[in-house]
N, C-alpha and C positions, 0 to 999 in steps of 0.2 A: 403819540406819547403824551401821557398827561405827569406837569409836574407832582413832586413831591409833597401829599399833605391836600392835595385835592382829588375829585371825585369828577371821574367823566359821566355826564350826561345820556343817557340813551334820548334819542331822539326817535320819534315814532314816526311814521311816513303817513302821512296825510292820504284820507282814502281819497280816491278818484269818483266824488257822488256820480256827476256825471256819466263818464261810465257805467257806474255800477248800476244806476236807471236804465241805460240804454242797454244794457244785459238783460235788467228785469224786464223791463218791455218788449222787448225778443223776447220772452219764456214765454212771457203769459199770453205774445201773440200765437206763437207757435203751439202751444196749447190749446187755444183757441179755436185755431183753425184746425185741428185736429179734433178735435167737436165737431165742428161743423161737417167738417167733410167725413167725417164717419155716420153722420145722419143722427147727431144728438141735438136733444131738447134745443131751443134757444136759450132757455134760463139757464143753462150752463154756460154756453161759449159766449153771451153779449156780453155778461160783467166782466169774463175775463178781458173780451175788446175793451171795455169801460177803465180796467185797469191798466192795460197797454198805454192808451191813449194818456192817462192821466199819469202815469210814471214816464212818460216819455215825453209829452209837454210839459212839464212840473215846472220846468222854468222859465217859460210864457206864461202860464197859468199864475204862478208866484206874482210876477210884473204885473199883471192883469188885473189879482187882487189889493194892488196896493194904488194901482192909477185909477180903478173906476171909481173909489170917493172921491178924489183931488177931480176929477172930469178931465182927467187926463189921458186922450182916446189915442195909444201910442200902438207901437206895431203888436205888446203883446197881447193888449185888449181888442185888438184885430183878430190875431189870429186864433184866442179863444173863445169868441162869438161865433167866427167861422167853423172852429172842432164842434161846437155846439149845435151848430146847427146843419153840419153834414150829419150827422149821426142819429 
């Protein structure tokens, strides 16, 4: 109940980024490997791993590029030197 002479707000429900990366990441892995195991080119199914990978760590990757100026070598500059260089 909103009084008299005022205006209720809608309020919007905040998206869930999170989520909704770890969705797209799932697509575009499953995509992916459906490339691959159907016996397609590589220039199709890597980038889409390339995108998996980087919608799916985006927020290691994020920490990553804000600590290698400061030389600040924390877990998420760890762990995307190591994405880096499995792939």
């Amino acid at each position: 109940m909103v009084p008299d002479g005022e205006q209720q707000e809608m309020v919007k429900p905040k998206a869930n980024w999170e989520l909704i990366r770890v969705v797209v990441s799932l697509i575009f892995l499953v995509i992916g490997l459906v490339f691959e195991k159907a016996g397609g080119a590589s220039y199709f199914f890597i980038p889409l791993y390339i995108v998996a990978v980087l919608m799916g760590g985006w927020g290691n990757f994020r920490k990553a590029i804000y600590s290698i100026p400061r030389l600040d070598f924390n877990m998420g500059v760890l762990m995307s030197v190591d994405c880096k260089f499995r792939a």
